[in-house]
C-alpha positions in Angstrom: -24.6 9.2 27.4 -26.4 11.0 24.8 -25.1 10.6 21.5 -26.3 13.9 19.2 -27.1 13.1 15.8 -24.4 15.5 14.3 -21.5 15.1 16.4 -21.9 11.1 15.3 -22.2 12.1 11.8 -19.0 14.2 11.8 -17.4 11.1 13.2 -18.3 8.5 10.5 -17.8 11.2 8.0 -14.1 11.7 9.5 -13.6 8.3 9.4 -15.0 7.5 5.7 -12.2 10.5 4.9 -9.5 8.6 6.1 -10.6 5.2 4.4 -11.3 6.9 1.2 -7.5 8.4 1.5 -5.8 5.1 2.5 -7.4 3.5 -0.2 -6.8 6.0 -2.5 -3.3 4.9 -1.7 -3.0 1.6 -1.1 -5.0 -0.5 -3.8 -2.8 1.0 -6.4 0.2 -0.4 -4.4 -1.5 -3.6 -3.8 -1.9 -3.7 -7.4 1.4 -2.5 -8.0 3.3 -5.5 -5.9 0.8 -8.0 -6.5 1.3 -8.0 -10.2 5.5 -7.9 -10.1 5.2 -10.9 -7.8 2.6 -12.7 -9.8 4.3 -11.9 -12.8 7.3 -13.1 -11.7 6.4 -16.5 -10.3 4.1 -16.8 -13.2 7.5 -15.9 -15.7 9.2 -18.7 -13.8 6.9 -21.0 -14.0 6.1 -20.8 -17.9 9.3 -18.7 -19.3 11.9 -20.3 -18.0 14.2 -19.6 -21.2 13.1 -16.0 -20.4 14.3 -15.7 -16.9 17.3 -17.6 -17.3 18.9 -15.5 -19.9 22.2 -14.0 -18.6 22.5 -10.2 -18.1 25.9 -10.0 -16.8 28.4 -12.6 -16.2 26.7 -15.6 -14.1 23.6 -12.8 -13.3 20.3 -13.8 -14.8 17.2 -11.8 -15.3 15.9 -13.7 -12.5 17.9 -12.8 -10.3 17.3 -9.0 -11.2 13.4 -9.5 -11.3 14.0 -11.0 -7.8 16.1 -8.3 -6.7 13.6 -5.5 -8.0 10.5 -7.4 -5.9 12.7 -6.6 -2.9 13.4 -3.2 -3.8 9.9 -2.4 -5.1 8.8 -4.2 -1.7 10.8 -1.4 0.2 10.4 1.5 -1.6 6.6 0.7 -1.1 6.9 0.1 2.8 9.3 3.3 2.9 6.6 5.5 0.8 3.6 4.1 2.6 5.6 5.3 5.9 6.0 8.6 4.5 2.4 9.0 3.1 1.3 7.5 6.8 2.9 10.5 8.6 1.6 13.3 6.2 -2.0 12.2 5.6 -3.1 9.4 6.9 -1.8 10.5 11.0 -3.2 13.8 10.9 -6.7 12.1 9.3 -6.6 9.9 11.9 -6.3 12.1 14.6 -9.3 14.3 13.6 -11.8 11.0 13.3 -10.5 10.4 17.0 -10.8 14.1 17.8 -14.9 13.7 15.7 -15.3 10.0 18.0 -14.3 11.6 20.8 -16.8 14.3 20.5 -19.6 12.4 19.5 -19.4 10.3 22.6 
């Protein structure tokens, strides 16, 4: 097979789009998660007086840090789902349509 110099060059250049979009996206919600789940381990570990002060009844703010990791954990899946299908699919599909070509 001959490869032609452009076709392959449209191919890596679809592909370094779609990289540069994912990341775009997903080190800031690395970033995001990584420092509510450090920050809470690191809170229990050092604070305890902190995390065990009661917010309602028998309900300490450790147990609402620990709920909001879960909820932060699937509001990020959900939105990474949604982004997925708008940019990152259609992206996707063109450096495959560009890989394709250049073969």
């Amino acid at each position: 097979m001959v490869h032609t110099g452009t076709s392959l060059e449209a191919a890596h250049a679809s592909i370094r789009v779609l990289v540069g979009e994912k990341l775009r996206y997903l080190v800031p919600m690395t970033i995001m998660f990584m420092t509510c789940y450090i920050g809470l381990t690191i809170l229990a570990a050092f604070a305890k007086g902190v995390v065990g002060m009661k917010i309602v009844g028998s309900v300490n703010l450790g147990f609402v840090l620990i709920a909001f990791n879960y909820v932060l954990s699937w509001a990020l899946a959900i939105a990474y789902g949604c982004i997925a299908q708008k940019k990152f699919d259609p992206l996707a599909a063109r450096a495959a349509a560009a890989s394709r070509k250049a073969e």
